[in-house]
Backbone as CSV, one residue per row, in Angstrom:
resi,resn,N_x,N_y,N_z,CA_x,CA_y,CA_z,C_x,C_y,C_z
1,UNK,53.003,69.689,103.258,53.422,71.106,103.304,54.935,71.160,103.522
2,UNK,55.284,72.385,102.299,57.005,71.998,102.901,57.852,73.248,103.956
3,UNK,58.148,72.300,104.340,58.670,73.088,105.665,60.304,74.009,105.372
4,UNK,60.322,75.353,105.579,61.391,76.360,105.346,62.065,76.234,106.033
5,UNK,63.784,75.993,106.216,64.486,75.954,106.930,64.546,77.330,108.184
6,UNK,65.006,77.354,109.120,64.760,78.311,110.284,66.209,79.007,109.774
7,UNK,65.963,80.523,109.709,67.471,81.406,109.630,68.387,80.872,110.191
8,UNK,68.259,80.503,111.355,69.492,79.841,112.365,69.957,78.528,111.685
9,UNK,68.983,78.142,110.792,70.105,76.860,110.550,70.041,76.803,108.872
10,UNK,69.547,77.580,108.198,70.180,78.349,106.836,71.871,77.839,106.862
11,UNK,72.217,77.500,106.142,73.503,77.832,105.561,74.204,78.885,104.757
12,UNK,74.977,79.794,105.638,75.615,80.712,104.664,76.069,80.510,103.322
13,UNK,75.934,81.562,102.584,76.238,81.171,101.172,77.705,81.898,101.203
14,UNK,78.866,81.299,100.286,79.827,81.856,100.270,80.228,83.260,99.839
15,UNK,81.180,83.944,100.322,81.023,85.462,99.852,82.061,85.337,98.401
16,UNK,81.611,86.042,97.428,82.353,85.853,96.159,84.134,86.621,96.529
17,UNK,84.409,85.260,95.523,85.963,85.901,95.913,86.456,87.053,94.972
18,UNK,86.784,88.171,95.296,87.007,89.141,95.023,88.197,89.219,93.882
19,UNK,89.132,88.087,93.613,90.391,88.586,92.759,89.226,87.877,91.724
20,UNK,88.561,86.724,92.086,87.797,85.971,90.348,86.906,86.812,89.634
21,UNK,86.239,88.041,90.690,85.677,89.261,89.909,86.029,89.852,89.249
22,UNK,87.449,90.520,89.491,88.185,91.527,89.284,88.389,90.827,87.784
23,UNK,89.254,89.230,87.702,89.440,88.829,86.600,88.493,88.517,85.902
24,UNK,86.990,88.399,86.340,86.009,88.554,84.917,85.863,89.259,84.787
25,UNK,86.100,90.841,85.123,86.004,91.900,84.177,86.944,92.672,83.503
26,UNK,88.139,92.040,84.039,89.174,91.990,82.853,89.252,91.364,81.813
27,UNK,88.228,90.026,81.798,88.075,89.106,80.553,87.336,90.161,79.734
28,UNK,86.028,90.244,79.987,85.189,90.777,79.580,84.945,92.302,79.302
29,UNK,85.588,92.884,79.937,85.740,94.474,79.583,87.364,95.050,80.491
30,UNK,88.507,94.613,79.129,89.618,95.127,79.872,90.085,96.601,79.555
31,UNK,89.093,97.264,78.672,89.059,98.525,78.382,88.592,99.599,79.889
32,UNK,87.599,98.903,80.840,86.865,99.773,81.635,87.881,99.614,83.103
33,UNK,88.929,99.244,83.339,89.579,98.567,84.718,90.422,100.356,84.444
34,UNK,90.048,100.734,85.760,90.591,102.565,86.239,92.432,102.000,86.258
35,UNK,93.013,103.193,85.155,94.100,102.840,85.533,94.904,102.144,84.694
36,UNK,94.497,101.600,83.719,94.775,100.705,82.793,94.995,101.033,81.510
37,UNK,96.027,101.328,80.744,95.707,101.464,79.229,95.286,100.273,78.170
38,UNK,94.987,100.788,77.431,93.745,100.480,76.310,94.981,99.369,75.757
39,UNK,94.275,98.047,76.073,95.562,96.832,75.062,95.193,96.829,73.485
40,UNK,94.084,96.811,73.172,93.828,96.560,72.348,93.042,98.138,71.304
41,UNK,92.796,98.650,70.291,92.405,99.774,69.700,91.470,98.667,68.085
42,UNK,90.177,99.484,68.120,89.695,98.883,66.940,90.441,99.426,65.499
43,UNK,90.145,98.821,64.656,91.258,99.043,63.082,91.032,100.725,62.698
44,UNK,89.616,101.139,62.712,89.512,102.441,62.652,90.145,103.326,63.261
45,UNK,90.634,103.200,64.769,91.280,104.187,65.289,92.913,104.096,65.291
46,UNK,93.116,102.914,64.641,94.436,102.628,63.858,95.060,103.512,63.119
47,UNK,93.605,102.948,61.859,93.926,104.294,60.380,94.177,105.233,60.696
48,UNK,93.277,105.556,61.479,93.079,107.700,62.056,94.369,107.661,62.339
49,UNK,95.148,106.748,63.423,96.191,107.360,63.828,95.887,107.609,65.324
50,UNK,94.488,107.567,65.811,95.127,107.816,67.387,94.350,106.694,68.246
51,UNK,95.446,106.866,68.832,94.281,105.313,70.161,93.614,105.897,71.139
52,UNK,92.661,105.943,71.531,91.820,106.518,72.820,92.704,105.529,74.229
53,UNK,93.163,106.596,75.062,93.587,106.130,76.243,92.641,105.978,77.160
54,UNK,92.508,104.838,78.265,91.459,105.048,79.465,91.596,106.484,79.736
55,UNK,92.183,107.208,80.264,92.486,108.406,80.497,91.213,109.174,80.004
56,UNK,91.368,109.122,78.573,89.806,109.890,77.845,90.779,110.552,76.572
57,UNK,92.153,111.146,77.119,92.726,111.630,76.163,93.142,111.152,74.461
58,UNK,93.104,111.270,73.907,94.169,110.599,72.756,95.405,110.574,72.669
59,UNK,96.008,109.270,72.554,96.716,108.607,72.126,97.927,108.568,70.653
60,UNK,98.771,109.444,70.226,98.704,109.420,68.730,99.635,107.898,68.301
61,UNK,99.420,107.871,67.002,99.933,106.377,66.626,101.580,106.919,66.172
62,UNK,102.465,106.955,66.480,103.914,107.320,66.483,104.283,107.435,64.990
63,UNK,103.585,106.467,64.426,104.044,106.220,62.385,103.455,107.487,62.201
64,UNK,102.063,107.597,62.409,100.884,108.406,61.337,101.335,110.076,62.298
65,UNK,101.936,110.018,62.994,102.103,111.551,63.877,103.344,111.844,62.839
66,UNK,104.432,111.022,62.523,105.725,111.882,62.090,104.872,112.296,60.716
67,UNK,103.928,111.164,60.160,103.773,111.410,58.367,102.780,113.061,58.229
68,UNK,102.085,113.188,59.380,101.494,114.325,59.907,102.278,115.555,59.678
69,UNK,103.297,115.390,60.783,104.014,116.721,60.651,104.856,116.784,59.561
70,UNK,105.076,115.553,58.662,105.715,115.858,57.481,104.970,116.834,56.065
71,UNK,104.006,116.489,56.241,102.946,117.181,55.404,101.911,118.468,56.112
72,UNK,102.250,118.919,56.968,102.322,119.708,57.555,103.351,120.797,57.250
73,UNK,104.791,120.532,57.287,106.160,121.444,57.052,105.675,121.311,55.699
74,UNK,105.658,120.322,54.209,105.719,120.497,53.379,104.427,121.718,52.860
75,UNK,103.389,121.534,53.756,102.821,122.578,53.224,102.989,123.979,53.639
76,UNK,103.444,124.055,54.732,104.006,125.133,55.316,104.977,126.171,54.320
77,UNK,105.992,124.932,53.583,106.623,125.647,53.185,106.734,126.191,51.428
78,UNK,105.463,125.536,50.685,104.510,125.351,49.825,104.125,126.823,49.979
79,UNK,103.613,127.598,50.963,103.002,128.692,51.074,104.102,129.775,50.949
80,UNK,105.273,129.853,51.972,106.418,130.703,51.680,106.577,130.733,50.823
81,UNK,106.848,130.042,49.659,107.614,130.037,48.518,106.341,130.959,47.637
82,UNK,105.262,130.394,47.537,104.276,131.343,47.332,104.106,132.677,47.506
83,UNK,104.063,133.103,48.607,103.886,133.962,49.085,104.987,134.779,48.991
84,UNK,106.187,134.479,48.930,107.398,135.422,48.399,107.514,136.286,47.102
85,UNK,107.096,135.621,46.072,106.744,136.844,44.953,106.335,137.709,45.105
86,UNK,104.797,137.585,46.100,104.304,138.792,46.084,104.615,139.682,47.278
87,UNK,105.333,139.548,48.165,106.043,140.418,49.072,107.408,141.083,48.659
88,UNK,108.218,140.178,47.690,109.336,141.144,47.151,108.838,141.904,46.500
89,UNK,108.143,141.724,45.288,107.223,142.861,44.695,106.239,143.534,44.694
90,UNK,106.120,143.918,46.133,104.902,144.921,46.325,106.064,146.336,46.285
91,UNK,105.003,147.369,45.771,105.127,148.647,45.479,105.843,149.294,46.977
92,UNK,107.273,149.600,46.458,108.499,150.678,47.775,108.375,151.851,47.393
93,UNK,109.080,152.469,48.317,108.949,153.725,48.487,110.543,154.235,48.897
94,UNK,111.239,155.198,47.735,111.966,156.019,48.442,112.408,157.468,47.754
95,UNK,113.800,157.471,47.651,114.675,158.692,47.177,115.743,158.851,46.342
96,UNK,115.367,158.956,44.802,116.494,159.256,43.728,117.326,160.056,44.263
97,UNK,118.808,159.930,44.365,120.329,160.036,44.910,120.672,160.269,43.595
98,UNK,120.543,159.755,42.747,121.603,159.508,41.177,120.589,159.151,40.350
99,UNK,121.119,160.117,39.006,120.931,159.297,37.940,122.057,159.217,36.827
100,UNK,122.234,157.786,36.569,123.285,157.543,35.693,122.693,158.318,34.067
101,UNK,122.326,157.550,33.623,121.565,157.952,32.384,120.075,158.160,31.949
102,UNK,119.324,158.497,30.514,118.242,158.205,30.564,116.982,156.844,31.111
103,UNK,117.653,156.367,31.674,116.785,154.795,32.387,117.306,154.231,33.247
104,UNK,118.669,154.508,34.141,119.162,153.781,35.730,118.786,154.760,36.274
105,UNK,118.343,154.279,37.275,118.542,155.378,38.923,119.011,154.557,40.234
106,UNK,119.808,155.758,40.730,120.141,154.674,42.480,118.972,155.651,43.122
107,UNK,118.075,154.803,43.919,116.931,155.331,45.018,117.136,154.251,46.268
108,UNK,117.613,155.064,47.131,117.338,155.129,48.858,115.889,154.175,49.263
109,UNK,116.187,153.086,50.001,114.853,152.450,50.154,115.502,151.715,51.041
110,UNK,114.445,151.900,52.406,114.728,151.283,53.809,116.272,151.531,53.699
111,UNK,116.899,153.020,53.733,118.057,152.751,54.389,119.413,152.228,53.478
112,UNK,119.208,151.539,52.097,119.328,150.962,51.429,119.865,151.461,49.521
113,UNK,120.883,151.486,49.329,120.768,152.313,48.185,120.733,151.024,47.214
114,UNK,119.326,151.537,46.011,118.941,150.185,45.297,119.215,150.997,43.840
115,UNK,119.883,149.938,42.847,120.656,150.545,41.850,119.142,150.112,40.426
116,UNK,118.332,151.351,40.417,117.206,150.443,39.505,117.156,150.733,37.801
117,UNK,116.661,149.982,37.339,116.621,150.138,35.541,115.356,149.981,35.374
118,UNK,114.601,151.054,34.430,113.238,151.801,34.443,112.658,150.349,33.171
119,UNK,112.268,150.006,33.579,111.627,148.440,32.721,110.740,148.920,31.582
120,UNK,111.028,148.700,30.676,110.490,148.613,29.268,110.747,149.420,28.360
121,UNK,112.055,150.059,28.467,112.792,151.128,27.643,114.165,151.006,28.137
122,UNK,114.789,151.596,26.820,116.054,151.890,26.889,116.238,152.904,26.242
123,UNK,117.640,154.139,27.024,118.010,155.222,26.723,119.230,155.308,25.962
124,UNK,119.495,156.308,25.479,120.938,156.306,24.973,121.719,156.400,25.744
125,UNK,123.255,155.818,25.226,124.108,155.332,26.136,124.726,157.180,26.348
126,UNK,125.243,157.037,27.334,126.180,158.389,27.671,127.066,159.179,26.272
127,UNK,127.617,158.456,25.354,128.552,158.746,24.290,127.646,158.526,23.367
128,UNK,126.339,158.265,23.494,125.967,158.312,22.177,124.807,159.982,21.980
129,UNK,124.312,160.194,20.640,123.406,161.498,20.671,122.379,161.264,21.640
130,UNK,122.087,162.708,21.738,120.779,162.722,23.121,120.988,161.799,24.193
131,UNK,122.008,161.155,24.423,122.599,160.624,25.864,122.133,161.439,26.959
132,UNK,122.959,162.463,26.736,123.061,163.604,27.873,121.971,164.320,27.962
133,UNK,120.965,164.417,26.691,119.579,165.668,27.283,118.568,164.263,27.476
134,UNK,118.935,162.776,27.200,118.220,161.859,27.761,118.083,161.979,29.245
135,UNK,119.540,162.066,29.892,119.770,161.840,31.193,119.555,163.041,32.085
136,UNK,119.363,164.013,31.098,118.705,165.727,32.296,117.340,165.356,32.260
137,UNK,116.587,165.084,30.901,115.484,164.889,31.129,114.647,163.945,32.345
138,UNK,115.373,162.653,32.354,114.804,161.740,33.924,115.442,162.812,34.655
139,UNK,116.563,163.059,35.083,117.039,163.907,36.505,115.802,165.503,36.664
140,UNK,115.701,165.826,35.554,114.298,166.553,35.733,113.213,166.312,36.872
141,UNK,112.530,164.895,35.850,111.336,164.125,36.475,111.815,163.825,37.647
142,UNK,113.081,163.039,38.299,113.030,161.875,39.222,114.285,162.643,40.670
143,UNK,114.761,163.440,40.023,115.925,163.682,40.890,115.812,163.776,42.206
144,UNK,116.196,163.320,43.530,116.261,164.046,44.673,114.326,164.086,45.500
145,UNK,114.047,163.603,44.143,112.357,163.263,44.479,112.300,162.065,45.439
146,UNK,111.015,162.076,46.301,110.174,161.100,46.479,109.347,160.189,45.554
147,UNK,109.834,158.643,45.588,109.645,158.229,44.070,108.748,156.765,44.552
148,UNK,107.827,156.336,43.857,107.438,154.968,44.486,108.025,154.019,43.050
149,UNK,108.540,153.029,43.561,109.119,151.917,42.586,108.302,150.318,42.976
150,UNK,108.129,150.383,41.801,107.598,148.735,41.382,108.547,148.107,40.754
151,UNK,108.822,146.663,41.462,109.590,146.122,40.931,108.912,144.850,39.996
152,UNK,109.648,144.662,38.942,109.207,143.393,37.937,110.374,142.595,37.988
153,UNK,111.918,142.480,38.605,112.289,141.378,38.560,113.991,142.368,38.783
154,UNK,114.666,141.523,38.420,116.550,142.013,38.205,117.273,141.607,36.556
155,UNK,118.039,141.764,36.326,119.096,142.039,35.468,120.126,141.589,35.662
156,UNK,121.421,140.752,34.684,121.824,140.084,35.012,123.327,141.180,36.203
157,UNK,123.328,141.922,35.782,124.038,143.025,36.947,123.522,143.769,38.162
158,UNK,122.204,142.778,38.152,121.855,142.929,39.891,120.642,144.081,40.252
159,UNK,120.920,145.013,39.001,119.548,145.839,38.899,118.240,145.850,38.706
160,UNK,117.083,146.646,39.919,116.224,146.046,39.759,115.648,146.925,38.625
161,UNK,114.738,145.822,37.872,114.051,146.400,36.890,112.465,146.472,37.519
162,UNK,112.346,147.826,37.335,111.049,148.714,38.015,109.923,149.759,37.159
163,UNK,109.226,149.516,37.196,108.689,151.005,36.974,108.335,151.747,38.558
164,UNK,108.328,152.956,37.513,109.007,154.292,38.833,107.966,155.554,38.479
165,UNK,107.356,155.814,39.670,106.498,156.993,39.200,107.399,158.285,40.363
166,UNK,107.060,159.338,39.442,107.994,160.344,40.389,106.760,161.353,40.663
167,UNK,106.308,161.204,41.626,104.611,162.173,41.599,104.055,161.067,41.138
168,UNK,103.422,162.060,40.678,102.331,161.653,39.680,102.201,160.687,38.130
169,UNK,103.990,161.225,38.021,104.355,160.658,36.371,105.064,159.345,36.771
170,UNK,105.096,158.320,35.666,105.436,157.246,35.344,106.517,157.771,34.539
171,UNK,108.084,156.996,35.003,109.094,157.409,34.415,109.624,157.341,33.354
172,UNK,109.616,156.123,33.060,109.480,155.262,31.779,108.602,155.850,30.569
173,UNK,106.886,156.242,31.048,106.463,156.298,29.969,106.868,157.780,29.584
174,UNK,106.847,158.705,30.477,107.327,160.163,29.686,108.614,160.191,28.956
175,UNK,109.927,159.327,29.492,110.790,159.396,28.826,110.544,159.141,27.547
176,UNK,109.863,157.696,27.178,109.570,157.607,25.769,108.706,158.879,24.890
177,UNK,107.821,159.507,26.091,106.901,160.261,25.355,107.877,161.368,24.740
178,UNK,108.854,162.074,25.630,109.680,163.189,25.088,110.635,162.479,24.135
179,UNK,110.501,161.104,23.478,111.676,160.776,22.899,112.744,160.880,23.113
180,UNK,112.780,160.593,24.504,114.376,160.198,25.272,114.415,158.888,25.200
181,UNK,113.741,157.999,24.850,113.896,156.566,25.246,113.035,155.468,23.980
182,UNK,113.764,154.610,23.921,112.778,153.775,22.857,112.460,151.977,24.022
183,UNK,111.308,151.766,22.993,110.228,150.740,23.938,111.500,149.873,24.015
184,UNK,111.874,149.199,24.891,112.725,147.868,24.825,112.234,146.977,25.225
185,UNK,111.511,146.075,25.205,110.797,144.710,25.728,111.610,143.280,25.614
186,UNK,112.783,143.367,26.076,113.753,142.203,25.649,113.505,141.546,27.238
187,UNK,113.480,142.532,28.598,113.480,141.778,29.198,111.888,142.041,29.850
188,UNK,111.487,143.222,30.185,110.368,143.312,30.359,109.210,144.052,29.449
189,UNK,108.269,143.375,28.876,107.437,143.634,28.220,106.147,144.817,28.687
190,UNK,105.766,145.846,28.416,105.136,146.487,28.940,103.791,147.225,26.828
191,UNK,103.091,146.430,26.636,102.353,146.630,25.886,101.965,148.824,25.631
192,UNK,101.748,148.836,26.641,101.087,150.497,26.861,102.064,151.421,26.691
193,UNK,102.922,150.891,26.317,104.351,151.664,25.661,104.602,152.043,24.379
194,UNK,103.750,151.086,23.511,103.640,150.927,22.133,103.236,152.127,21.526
195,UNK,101.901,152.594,21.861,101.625,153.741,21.331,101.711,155.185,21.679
196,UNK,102.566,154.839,22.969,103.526,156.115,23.191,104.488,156.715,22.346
197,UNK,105.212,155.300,21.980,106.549,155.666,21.311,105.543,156.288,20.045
198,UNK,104.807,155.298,19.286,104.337,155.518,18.126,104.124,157.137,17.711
199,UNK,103.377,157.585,18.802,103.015,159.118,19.222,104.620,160.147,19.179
200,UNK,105.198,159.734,19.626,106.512,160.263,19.741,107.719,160.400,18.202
201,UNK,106.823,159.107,17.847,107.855,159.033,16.561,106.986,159.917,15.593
202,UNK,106.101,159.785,15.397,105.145,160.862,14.555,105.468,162.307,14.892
203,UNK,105.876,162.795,15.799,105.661,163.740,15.729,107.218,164.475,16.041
204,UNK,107.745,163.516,16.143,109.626,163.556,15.610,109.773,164.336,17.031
205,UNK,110.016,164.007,18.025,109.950,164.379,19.492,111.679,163.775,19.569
206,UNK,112.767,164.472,20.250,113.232,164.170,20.944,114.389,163.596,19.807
207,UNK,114.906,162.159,20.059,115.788,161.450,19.323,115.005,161.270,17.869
208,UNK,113.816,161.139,17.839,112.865,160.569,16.247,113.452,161.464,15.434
209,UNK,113.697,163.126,16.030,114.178,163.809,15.054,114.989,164.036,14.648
210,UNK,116.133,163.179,14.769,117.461,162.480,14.483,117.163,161.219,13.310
211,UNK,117.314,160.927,11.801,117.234,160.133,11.108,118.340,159.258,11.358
212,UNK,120.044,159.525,12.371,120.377,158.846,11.843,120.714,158.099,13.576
213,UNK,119.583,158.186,14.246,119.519,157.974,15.666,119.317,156.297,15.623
214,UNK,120.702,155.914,16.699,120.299,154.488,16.770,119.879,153.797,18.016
215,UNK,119.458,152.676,18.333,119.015,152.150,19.351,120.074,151.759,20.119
216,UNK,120.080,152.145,21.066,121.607,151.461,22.541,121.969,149.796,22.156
217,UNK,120.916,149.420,22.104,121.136,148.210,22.149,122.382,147.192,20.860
218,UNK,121.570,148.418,19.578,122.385,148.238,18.530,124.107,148.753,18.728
219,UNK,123.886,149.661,19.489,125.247,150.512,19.539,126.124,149.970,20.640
220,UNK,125.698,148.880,21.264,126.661,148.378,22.279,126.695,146.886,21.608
221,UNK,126.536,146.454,20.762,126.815,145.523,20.015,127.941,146.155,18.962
222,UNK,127.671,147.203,18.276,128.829,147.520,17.526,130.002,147.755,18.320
223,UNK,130.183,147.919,20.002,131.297,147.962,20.499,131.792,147.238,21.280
224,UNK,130.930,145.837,21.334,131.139,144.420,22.564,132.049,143.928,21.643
């Protein structure tokens, strides 16, 4: 029978030394030691770009953060540029001050006096026939009115080219309708003009009933 040693004369077993612990679980898990950042990151959280800190937080990878905010601003500014067409040309609002001839007007907007050219026609020039009952006729429609203007773009003298309703009427197209104005589509094209004029010329309205009535355009070429 085998005989058990008596507690009293047991031999203590040694108590583990505390720094050789500490360093096997720094061998073995140097991710979990409180306090410590992360030495090492697997390849995946490389790519991504961020390292998980002991902390819990993320980490970003310094390369993949600048290429971030680079494509970030670039798209940022991808959208402005976008988005600017259609904020200069949304539909204003103001107040014919002047009218030069049958198709400029200066109109008051934000404060602002904007020098505009009625897009898709042209009037006779001041010295030429029906100049002058061109240019009563818009001051009729537009004068001193509350006018909403659409803009389609500028001119190489800075004017915006608009259509302009004064009320209710579209400026542009009545001028042509009374044969104050012929279609001009050199810089802005406006299709629904076509068979205005057409209407106008049939029925000899205005300048049509002039045979020997010429187009501005022609007549400032005979004097450039």
């Amino acid at each position: 029978m085998e005989v058990l040693p008596s507690p009293k004369n047991a031999r203590p077993e040694p108590k583990p030394n505390r720094r050789s612990i500490t360093q096997l679980i720094m061998e073995r898990s140097p991710n979990k030691i409180p306090g410590k950042a992360t030495t090492a990151a697997p390849d995946s959280a490389i790519t991504a770009g961020v390292v998980k800190h002991s902390s819990g937080y993320p980490k970003f990878h310094k390369q993949n953060w600048t290429s971030t905010m680079r494509h970030t601003i670039i798209a940022l500014i991808s959208v402005i540029f976008i988005a600017l067409p259609y904020s200069a040309y949304a539909d204003l609002t103001g107040q014919v001050i002047h009218v030069a001839d049958g198709n400029n007007l200066t109109v008051i907007i934000n404060n602002e006096w904007i020098r505009v050219r009625l897009a898709g026609i042209d009037a006779p020039e001041k010295n030429q026939r029906f100049g002058t009952r061109s240019r009563q006729s818009l001051s009729e429609l537009c004068f001193w009115k509350q006018v909403t203007v659409v803009p389609k773009g500028k001119d190489q003298y800075g004017r915006m080219f608009a259509k302009v309703r004064c009320g209710e009427i579209d400026a542009g197209e009545e001028q042509v309708k009374r044969g104050m104005a012929w279609v001009y589509d050199r810089y802005v094209k406006d299709p629904s003009l076509d068979p205005i004029e057409d209407e106008a010329r049939t029925a000899e309205r205005g300048l049509w009933a002039d045979p020997y009535s010429t187009p501005p355009w022609e007549w400032r070429e005979m004097w450039d």
